[in-house]
N, C-alpha and C positions, 0 to 999 in steps of 0.2 A: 554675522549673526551670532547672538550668545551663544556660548556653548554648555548647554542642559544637561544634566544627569540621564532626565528622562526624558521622550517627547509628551508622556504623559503619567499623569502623579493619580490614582485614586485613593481616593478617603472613604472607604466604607465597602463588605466583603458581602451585600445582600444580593440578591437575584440582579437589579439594576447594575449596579459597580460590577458587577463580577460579569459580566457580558459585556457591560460595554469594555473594559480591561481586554478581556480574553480575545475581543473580532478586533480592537486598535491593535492588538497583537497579531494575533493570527492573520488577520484580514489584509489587514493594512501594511503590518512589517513595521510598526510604531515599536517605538522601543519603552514597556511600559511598566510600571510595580504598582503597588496595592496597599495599602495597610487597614489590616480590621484589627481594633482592639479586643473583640468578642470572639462567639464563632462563626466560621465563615456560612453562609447561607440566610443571612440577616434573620429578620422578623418571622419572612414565612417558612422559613424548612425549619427554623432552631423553636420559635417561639408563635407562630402563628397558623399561617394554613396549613400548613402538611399534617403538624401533631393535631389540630382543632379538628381537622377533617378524620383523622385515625380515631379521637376521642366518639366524632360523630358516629362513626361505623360500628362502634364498641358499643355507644347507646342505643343505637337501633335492636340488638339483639332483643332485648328485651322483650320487644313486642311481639316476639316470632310467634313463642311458644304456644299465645292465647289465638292467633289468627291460624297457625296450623290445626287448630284444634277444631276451628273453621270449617277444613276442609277434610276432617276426619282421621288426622294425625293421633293420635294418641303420644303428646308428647308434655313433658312438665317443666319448669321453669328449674336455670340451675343458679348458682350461687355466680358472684360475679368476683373478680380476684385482682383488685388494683395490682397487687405487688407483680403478679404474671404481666399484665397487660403494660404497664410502665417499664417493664425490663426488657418486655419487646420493644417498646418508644422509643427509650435514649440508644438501642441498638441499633433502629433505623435509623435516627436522628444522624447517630457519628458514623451511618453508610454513606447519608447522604451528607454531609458534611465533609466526610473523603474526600466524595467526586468533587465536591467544587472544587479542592485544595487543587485534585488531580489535574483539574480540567483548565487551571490558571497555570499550571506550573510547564505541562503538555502544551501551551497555548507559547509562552518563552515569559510569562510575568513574575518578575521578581515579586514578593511577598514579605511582606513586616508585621507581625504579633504583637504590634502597638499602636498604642493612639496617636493620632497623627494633626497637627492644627497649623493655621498658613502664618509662616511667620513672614512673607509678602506676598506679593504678585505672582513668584515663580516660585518661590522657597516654603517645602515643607519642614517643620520640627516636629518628630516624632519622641514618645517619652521616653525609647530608650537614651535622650541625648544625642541623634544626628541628624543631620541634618541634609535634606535631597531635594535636586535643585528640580525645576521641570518648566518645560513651553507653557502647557498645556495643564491643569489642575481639574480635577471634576470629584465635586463633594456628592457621595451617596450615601449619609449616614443616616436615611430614614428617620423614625418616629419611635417613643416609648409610652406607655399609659401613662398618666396620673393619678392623682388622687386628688379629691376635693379637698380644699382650704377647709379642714375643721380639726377644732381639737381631736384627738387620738386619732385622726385616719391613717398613721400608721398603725394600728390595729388588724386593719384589714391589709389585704392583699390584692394585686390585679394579675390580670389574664397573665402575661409572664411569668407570675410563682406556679400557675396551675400545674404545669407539667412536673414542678417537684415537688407536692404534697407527698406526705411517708406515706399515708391511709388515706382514704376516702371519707370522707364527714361525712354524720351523720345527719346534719343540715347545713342548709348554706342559706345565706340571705345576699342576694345580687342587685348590687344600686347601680339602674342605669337603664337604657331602653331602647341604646340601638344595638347595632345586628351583633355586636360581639355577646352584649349583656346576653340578648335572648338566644343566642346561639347554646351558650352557657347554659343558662338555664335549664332547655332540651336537652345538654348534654345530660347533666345530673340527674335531671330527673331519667332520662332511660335509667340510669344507672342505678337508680334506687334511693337518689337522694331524696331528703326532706326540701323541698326548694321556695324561698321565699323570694320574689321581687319588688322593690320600689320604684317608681318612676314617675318623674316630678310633674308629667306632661301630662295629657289628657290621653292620649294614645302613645303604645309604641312603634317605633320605628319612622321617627318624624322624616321627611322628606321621600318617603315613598308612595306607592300610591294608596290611597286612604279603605278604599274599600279590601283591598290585598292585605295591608295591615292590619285590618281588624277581623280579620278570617285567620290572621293565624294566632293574634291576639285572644279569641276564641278557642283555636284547638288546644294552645296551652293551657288555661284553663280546663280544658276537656280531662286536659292527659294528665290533670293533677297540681300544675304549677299554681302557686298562691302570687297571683300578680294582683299589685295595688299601684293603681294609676291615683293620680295627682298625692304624690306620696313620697315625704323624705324623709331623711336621716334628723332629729334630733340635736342629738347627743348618743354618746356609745363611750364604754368606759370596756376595760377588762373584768369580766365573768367570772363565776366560780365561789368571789368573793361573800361577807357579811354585809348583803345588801338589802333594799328596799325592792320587789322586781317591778314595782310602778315608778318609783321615785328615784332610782338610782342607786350607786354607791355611795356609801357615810361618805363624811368628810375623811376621814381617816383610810380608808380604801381607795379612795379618789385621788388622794395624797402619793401613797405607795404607788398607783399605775400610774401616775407620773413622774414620778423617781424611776420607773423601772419600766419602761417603754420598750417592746421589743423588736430589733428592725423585723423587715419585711421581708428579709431572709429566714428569718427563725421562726417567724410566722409560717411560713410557706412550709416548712422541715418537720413541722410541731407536727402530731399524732393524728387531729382530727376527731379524736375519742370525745372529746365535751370537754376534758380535764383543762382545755386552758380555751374556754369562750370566750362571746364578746358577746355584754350587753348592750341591748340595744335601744330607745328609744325612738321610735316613729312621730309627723307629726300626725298620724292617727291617734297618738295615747298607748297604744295598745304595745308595751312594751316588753321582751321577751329576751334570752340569750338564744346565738347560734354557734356552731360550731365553727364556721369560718364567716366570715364577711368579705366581700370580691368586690371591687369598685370597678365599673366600667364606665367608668365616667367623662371617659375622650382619653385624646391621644393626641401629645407635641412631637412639632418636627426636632430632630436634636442638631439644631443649633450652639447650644449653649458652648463657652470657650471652645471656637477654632480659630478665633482670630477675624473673624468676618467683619464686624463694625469699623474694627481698626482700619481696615484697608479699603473701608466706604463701602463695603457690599450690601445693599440695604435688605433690612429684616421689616417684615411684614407684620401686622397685627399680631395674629396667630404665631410667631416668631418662626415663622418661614421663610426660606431664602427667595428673594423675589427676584425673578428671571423673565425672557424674552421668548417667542416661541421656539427661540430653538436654543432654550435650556440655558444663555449665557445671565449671567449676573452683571451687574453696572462694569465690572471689572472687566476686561475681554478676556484675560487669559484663565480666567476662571467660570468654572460651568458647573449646574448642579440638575439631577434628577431626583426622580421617586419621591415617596413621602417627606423629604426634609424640605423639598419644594410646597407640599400641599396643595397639587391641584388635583390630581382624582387618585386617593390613595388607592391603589393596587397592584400587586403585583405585577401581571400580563403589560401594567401601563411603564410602572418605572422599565420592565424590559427593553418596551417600545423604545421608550425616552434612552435609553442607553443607545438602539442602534441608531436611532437616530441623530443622536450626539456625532457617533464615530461616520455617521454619510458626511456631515455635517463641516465637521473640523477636520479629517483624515483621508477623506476620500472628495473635496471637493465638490460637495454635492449636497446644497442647504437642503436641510430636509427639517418640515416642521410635522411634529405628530398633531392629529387628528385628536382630539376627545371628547368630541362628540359620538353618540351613540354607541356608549362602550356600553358589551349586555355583563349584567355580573348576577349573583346569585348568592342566597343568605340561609345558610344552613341551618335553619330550626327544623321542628318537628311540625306539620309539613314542611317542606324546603318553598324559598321563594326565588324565582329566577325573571328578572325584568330586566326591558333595555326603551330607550327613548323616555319620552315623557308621560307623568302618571295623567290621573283624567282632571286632577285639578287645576297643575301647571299647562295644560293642553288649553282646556275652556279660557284661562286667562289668554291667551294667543290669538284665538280662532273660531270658529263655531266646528262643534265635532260630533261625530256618530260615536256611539259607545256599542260595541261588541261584547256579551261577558254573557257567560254562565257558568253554575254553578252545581255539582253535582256528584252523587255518592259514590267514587270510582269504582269499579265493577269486582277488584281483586279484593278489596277490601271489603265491598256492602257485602259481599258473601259469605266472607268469616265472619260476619255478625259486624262490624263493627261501624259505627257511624259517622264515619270522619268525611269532609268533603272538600274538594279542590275547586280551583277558581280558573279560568280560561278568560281573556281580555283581553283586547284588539283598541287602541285608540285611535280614532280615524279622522281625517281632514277633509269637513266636504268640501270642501274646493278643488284640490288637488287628488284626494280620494287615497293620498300615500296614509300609510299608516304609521304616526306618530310614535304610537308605544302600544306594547306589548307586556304582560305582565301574567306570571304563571303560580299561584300556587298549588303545589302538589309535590307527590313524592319523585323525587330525581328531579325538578322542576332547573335544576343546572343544566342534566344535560338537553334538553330542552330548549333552554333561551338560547343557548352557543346555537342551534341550528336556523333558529327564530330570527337571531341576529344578525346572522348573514344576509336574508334577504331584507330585514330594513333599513340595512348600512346600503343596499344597494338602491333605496328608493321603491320598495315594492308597494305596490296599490292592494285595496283589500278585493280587488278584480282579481290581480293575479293571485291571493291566496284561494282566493273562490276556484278559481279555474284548477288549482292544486287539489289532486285527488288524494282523499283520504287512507290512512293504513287503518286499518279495521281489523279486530279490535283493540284499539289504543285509546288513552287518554288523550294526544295529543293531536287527535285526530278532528276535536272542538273548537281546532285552532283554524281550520279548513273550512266546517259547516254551519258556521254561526252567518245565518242569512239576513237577520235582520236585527236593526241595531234596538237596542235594551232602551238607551235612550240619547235623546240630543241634546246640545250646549251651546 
């Protein structure tokens, strides 16, 4: 048998890599190292859900002030202070960023602060120049935003720069309409921004369920967001400038911002005050500058130079590594998870996909993950938390009962205010399991997580019937909805 540096090599320091690393270690007694060229905690602790959901919690205050006043608070609205709330961020950020160091090092994995690409079948080259041998290789280097193919889209910025704007702008214009776009959106707007959205579609939040999405498609509007459906970008030049504000910048302005383009670093760093805009042009006509412009326009797996094509490991449309169910590539001795795979970006899933790598290759024990009936949830303002299938993808299937109401949740119609949640049961008359489920409402996360248990286990809308109500709850809609709304 060759003799390996490592038994196993990973590429990538995200929630996926850094578990499956840590239990081949710990678990297994594998002898294993790591390289992230970033920081450690990938996407969701450095750059995605953790700080996204801290931004969420920081936007919610807002509303307090006016719904306490509700309930006969006498309380007033205060001022809001990026600079405070960001210097709490990146403080949590590098706690949790610690632990993972901690928790791989604790674990016996060696660790490299470089990028890392296959130079074959068992051999890593990393940038510092070495080169480490291994059985075993598993690429977890996730995903990064884009930006749309148009002249000046570096102008704008995406979801990664958010966490190091210096200030808070005083508008934002957000291209794009699925869950990050409008996550964003909510965020800002708690916050006090000016919030403008485009979205090329007819609705947002394409592939969920349609009546869900246009309920919360509604509240944002409610709560002030300037959302423009079937709606794109133009043309956009840099702001500020001796312009036309319908027709753009002279030729001679137009000239200069393209001599003088500024990355998407220094975008993200800039002020936010107005003093360095971006105009904009819609194909509405209705042209305008904002303070920042945010592209949420998709997200690639990061494939690009590891070496992957050279060694036959095939790359997918979407330029994804394309793998078997249990994670391996054309190659045997190489495997890959999480988002650089692209089958159901999430976090909870790349974990999965991690232990299950190591039952898999280390413990003698094929294991394929399940991905079906994962519940996940989408943090706008109401929150959306759904799992199985919407009512559209359902009626394509089967004939189905629909379950749904609709209604002024009790905490809120009392402060005055008029906002309403969605409860939705999808139902199979045949079998009478329930399809899908779908919630919006406020906390609507942690909701589906309990929701989902019982549909991953097959549960009928008998057994929810038979399920006695908590009173009084919202979620308690989900128990006494007797008869179905309509059939398919």
């Amino acid at each position: 048998m060759a003799d390996y540096d490592y038994d196993l090599f990973v590429i990538g320091g995200g929630s996926g890599g850094v578990r499956a690393a840590r239990v081949a270690a710990g678990e297994a007694g594998a002898r294993v190292a790591l390289a992230e060229d970033d920081r450690y905690g990938g996407t969701c602790v450095i750059r995605g859900c953790v700080p996204k959901k801290l931004m969420v919690f920081a936007s919610e205050f807002s509303g307090m002030p006016e719904l306490a006043r509700g309930y006969g608070w006498d309380m007033n609205e205060g001022a809001f202070h990026w600079d405070k709330f960001q210097g709490h961020l990146t403080a949590e950020l590098d706690r949790l960023e610690g632990i993972y160091r901690n928790l791989l090092k604790s674990s016996g994995v060696d660790t490299f602060d470089a990028r890392a690409r296959l130079k074959d079948a068992h051999t890593v080259e990393l940038s510092t120049g070495e080169t480490k041998t291994a059985k075993t290789i598993l690429i977890a280097t996730g995903g990064h935003p884009v930006r749309p193919d148009i002249p000046n889209a570096d102008l704008g910025i995406v979801s990664d720069d958010i966490f190091h704007l210096k200030t808070l702008p005083k508008s934002i214009l957000i291209i794009g309409g699925g869950y990050i776009a409008c996550e964003f959106a909510c965020i800002f707007n708690g916050l006090g921004v000016e919030v403008t959205q485009f979205y090329r579609g007819a609705q947002i939040l394409r592939g969920f369920d349609d009546e869900a999405r246009g309920l919360i498609a509604e509240a944002m509007r409610e709560n002030g967001i300037n959302l423009h459906l079937g709606t794109n970008i133009v043309e956009m030049a840099p702001g500020g400038g001796d312009y036309d504000a319908v027709n753009g910048p002279t030729a001679t302005d137009a000239a200069m911002g393209a001599d003088a383009k500024q990355s998407a670093a220094l975008i993200a760093a800039r002020s936010g005050d107005g003093s360095q805009s971006v105009w904009v042009k819609p194909t509405s006509g209705d042209a305008r500058e904002y303070d920042i412009v945010l592209f949420a326009t998709g997200r690639d797996p990061n494939t690009a130079d590891l070496g992957l094509e050279e060694l036959g490991i095939k790359i997918g449309r979407r330029k994804e590594i394309v793998v078997d169910e249990y994670s391996k590539t054309a190659v045997d001795s190489v495997y890959a998870i999480g988002d650089v795979t692209n089958r159901v970006n999430l976090t909870p899933v790349a974990i999965r996909e991690g232990m299950a790598f190591v039952e898999t290759v280390f413990k003698d024990n094929p294991t394929a993950v399940d991905h079906d009936l994962i519940p996940s949830a989408i943090f706008t303002q109401p929150e959306m938390g759904t799992v199985g299938l919407s009512e559209e993808d359902a009626r394509e299937q089967e004939e189905i009962d629909v379950y749904c109401t609709s209604f002024r949740p009790m905490k809120t119609a009392f402060g005055g205010k008029n906002s309403r949640v969605l409860m939705k049961l999808v139902v199979s008359q045949t079998t009478r399991k329930v399809l899908g489920c779908h919630i919006v409402a406020p906390d609507a996360g942690e909701m589906i997580q309990l929701a989902g248990v019982a549909i991953k286990m097959g549960a009928t809308k008998e057994d929810f019937d038979r399920t006695v109500a908590v009173h009084p709850t919202m979620s308690e809609e989900i128990v006494t909805m007797k008869t179905p709304m309509r059939t398919a």
